[in-house]
C-alpha positions as CSV (number, residue, x, y, z in Angstrom):
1,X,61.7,-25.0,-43.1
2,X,61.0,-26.4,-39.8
3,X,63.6,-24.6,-37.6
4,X,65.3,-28.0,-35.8
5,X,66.0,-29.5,-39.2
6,X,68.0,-27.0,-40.1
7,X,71.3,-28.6,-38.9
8,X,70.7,-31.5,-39.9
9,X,70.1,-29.9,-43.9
10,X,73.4,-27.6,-43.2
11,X,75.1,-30.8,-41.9
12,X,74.0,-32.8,-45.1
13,X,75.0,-30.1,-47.4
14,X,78.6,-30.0,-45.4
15,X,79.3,-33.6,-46.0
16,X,78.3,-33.3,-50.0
17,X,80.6,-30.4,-50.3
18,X,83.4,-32.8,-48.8
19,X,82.5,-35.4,-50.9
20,X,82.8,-33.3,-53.8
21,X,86.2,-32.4,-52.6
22,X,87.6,-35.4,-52.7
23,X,86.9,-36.5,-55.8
24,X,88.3,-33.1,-57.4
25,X,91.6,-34.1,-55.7
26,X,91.6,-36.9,-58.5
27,X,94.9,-37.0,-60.9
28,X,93.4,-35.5,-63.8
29,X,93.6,-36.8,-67.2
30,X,96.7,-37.6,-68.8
31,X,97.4,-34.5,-72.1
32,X,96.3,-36.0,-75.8
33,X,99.7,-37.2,-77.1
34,X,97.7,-38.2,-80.3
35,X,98.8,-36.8,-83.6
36,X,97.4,-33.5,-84.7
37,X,95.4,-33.2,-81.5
38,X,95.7,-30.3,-79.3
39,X,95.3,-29.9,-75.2
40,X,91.8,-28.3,-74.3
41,X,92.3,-25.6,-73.1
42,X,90.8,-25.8,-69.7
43,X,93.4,-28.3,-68.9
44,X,95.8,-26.9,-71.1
45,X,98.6,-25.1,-68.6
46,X,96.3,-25.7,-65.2
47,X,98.3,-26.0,-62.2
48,X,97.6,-26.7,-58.2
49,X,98.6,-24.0,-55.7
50,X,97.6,-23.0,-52.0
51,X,97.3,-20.1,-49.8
52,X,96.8,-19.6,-46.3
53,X,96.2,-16.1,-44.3
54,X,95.6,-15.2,-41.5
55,X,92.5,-13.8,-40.6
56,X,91.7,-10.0,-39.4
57,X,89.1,-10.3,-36.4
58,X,86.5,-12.9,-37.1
59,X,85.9,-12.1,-41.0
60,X,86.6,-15.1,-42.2
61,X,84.7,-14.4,-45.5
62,X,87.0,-11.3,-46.3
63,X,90.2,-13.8,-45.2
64,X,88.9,-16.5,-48.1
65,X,88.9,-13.7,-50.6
66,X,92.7,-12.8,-49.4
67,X,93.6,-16.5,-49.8
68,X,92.5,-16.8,-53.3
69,X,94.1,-13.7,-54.4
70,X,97.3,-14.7,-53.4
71,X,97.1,-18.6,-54.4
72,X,96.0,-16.9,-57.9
73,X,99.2,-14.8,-57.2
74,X,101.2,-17.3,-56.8
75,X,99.9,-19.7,-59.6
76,X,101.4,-16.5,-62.4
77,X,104.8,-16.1,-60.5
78,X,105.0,-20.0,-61.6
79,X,104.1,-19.2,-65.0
80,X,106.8,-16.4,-65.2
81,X,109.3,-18.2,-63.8
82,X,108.5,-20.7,-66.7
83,X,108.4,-18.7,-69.2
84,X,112.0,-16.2,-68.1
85,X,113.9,-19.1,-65.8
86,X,114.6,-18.2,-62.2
87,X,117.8,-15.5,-63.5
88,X,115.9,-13.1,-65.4
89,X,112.7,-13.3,-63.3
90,X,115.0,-12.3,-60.0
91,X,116.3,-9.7,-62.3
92,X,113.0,-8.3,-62.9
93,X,111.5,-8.7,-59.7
94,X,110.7,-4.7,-59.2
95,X,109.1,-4.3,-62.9
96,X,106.8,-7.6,-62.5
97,X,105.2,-5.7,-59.1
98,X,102.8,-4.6,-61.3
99,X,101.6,-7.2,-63.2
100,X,101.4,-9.5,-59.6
101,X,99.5,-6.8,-58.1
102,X,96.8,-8.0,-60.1
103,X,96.8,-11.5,-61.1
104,X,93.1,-11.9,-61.8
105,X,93.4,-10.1,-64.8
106,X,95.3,-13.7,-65.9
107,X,93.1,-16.2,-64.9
108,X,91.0,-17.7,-67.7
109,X,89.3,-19.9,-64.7
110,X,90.0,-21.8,-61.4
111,X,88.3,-24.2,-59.2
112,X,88.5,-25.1,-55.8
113,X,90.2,-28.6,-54.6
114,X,90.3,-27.7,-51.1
115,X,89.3,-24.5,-48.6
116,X,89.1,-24.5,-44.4
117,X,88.7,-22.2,-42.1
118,X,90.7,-22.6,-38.7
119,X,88.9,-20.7,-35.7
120,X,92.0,-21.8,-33.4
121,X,94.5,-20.9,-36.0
122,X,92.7,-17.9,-37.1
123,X,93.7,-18.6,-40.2
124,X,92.0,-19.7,-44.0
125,X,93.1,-21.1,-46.5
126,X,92.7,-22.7,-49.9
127,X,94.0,-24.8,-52.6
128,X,93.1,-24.2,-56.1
129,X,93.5,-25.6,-59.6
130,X,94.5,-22.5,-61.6
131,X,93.8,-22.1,-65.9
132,X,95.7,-18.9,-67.0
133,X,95.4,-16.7,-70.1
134,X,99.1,-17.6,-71.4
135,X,98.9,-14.9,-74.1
136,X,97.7,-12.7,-72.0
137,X,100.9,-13.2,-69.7
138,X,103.1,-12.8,-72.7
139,X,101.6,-9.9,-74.2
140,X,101.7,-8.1,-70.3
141,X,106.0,-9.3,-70.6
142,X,106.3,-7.6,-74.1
143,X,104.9,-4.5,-73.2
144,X,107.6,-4.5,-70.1
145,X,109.9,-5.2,-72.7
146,X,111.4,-8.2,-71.0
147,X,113.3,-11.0,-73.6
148,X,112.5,-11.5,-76.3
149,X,109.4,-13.2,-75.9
150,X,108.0,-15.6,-78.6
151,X,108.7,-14.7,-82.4
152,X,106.5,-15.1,-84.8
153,X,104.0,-18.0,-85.4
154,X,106.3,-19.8,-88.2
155,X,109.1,-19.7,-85.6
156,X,110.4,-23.0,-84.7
157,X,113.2,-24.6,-82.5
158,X,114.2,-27.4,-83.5
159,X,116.3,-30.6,-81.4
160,X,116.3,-34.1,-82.0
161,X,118.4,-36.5,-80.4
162,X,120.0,-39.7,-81.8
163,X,120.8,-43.2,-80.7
164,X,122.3,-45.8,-83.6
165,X,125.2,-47.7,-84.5
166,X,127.5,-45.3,-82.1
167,X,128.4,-47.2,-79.2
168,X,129.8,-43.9,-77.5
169,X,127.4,-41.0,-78.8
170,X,129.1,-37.9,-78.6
171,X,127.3,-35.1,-76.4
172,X,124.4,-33.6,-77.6
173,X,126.2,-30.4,-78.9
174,X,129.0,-32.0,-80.5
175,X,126.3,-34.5,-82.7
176,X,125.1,-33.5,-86.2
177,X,121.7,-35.6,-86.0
178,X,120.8,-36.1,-89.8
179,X,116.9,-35.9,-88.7
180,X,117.1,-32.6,-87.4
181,X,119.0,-31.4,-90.1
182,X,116.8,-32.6,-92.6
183,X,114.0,-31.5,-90.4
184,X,114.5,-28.1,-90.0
185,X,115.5,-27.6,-93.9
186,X,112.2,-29.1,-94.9
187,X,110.5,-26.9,-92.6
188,X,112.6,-24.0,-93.6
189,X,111.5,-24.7,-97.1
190,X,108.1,-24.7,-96.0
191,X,108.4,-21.3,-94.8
192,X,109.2,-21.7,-92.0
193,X,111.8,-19.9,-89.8
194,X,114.1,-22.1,-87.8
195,X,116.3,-21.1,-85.2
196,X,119.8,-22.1,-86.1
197,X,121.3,-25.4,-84.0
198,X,124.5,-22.7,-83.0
199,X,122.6,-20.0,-81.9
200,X,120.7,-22.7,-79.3
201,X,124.0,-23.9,-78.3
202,X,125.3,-20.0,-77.7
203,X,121.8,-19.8,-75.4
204,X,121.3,-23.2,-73.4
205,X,123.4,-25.8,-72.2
206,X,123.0,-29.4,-72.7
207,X,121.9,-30.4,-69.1
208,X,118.8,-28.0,-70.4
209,X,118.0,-29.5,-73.9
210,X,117.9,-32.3,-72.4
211,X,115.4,-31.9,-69.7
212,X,113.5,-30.7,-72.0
213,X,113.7,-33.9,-74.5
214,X,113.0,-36.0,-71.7
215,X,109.7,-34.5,-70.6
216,X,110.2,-31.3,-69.0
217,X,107.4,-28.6,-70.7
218,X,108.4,-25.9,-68.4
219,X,111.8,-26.5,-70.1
220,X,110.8,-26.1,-73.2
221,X,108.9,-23.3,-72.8
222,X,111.9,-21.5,-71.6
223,X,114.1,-22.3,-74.3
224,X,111.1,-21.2,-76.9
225,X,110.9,-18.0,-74.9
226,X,114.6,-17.4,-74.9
227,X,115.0,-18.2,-78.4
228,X,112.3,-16.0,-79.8
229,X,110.1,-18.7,-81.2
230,X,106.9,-19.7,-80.6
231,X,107.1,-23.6,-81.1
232,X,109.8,-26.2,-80.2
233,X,109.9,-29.1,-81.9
234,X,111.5,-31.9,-79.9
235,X,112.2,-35.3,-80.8
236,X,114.1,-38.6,-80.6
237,X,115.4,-40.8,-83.7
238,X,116.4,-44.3,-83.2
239,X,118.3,-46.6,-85.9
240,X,118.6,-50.4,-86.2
241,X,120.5,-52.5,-88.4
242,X,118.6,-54.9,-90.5
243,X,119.9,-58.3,-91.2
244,X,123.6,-59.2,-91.2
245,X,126.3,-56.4,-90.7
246,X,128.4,-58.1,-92.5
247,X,128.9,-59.2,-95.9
248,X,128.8,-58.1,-99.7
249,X,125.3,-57.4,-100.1
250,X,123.7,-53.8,-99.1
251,X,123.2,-52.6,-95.1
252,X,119.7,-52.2,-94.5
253,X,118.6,-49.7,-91.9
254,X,115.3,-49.1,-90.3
255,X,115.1,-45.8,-88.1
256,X,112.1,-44.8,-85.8
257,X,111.4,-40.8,-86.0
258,X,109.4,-39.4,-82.8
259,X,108.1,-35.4,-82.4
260,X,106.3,-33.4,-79.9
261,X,105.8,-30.2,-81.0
262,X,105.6,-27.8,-77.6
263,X,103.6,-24.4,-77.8
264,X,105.4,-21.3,-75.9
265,X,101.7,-19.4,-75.4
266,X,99.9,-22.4,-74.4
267,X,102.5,-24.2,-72.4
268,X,101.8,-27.4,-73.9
269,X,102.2,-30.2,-76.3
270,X,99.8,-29.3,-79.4
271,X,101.0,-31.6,-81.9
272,X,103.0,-35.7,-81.7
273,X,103.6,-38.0,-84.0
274,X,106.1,-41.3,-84.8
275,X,106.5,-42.5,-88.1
276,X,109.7,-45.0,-89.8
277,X,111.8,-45.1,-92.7
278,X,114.1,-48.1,-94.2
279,X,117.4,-47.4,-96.1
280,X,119.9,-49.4,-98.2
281,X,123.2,-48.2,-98.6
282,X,126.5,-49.7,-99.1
283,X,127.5,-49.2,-95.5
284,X,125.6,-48.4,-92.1
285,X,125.9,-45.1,-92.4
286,X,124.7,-44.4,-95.7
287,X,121.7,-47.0,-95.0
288,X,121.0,-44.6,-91.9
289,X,121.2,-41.4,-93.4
290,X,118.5,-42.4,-95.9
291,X,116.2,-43.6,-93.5
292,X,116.3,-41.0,-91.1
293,X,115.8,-38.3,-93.8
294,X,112.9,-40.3,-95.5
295,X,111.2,-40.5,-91.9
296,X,112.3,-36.9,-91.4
297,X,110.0,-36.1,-94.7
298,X,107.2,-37.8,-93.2
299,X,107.2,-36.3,-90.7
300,X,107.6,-32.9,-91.8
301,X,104.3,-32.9,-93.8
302,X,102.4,-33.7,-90.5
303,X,104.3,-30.7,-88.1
304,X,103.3,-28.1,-91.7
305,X,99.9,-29.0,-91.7
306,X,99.4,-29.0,-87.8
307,X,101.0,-26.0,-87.1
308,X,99.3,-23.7,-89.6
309,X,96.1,-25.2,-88.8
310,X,97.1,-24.0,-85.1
311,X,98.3,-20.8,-86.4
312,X,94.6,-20.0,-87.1
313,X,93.0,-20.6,-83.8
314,X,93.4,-17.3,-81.6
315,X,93.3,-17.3,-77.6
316,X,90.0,-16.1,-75.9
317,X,90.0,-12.5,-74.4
318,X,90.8,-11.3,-71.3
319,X,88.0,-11.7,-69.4
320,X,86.9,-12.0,-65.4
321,X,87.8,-15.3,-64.2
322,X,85.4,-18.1,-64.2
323,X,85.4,-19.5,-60.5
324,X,84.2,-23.3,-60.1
325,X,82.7,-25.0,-57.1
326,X,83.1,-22.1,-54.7
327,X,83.1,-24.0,-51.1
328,X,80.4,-22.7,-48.3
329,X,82.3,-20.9,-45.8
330,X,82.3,-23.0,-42.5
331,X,81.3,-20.4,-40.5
332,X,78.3,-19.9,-42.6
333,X,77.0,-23.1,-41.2
């Protein structure tokens, strides 16, 4: 190459590398919600986390490496936290030196969004989007003997909330939803082991189940974890009234069932669905009952034949983390 135009190649290669950068920092896609469909992996559990260091004479290769170890670092304390909640994990904090000492191990790949050297600063750092190997994580837990970790496969929690003809629901805990009881008997006949509605009331409060019901994975990770299963099966069930209230014919109900079902190793939602039921009964309440459990049947069929098909698939290895779209250093230029 002809020696002038080599700043002007570096200086074209800088600006596509910034390019690139930006459009990394796009939101990235929204996770399948679609029945029976499960999360890819790659995206399955990624988070965003930074590091800055400061940098030991003018090697600002050997600081990148030190920002990336720790923003790697810092992407599994997240996951722990997750997976024990903020008590047990401060509890812990001496016995978990070991595993943070070398997060690597846990990283199924990462890629950079951002990275920048500061001369004045004499600092680096970096901003990364961060895939872990969640079995990995919980295996590395178990073998600390820390909780009780997720139970067996055919483990399930199991909460659904219910809005009808109550105008003033009671709290969660003082409710006797007739989908989840009819959901978690069908599953139990399916083999399944379900965590009993009292022993999740003994464990979490209801500010908790309900963050998790409205959203909150992390949540309902934690309770999986806590609870020793390894799927939580979250829902809401919502009842109307058909026709007139009143009068000597039959109430007619129609109720509208929806489930996520929530993975403790992956850290995500592997399974949705909605489905409806009518009832006829001589009141409301009978009209309701039947049509939450006929949806509650439905629906039942679906979560079996997911979750056993889900059962089957088994996480990758251990192996050395992928890296992605490794920036060129600036002072490489």
């Amino acid at each position: 190459m002809i020696p002038h135009t080599r700043p002007v190649f570096m200086l074209l290669m800088l600006v596509t590398w910034l390019f690139a950068a930006s459009l990394s920092r796009a939101e990235p896609p929204a996770p399948l919600e679609a029945a029976g469909e499960e999360a890819p992996a790659a995206e399955a559990g990624e988070r965003e986390v930074g590091a800055s260091v400061a940098v030991t004479g003018d090697d600002f290769v050997k600081a990148r490496g030190r920002a990336v170890h720790e923003a790697l670092k810092k992407a599994l304390k997240e996951a722990l936290r997750e997976r024990m909640g903020e008590r047990e994990y401060a509890a812990h904090g001496k016995e978990l030196r070991s595993l943070l000492a070398n997060p690597e191990r846990y990283v199924r790949s990462y890629r950079f969004l951002d990275a920048a050297d500061h001369f004045e600063e004499k600092t680096s750092e970096v901003l990364l989007s961060v895939s872990l190997y969640t079995q990995a994580v919980q295996r590395a837990l178990g073998d600390l003997g820390m909780l009780s970790g997720p139970g067996a496969s055919d483990r399930v929690v199991v909460v659904i909330r219910e809005s009808g003809n109550d105008p003033e629901p009671l709290p969660l805990w003082e409710q006797h939803p007739i989908s989840e009881m009819a959901l978690a008997g069908l599953l139990a006949q399916s083999g399944m082991d379900v965590v009993p509605r009292g022993r999740l009331r003994a464990l979490f409060s209801e500010e908790q189940v309900q963050r998790a019901l409205e959203g909150d994975i992390a949540q309902a990770v934690h309770i999986g974890w806590k609870a020793g299963a390894d799927t939580v099966i979250l829902g809401n069930a919502v009842s109307t009234p058909l026709g007139e209230t009143a009068g000597a014919g039959p109430a007619r109900v129609r109720s509208i069932l929806s489930v996520k079902a929530v993975s403790v190793r992956k850290s995500a939602v592997i399974a949705a669905k909605s489905d409806f039921a009518q009832g006829e009964g001589q009141d409301l309440q009978a009209a309701e009952e039947k049509a939450l459990k006929s949806a509650s049947s439905k629906i039942t069929k679906f979560l079996v034949d997911s979750l056993h098909r889900l059962e089957k698939q088994k996480s990758a290895p251990v192996a050395r983390p992928r890296v992605e779209s490794f920036p060129m250093p600036v002072n490489d230029l």
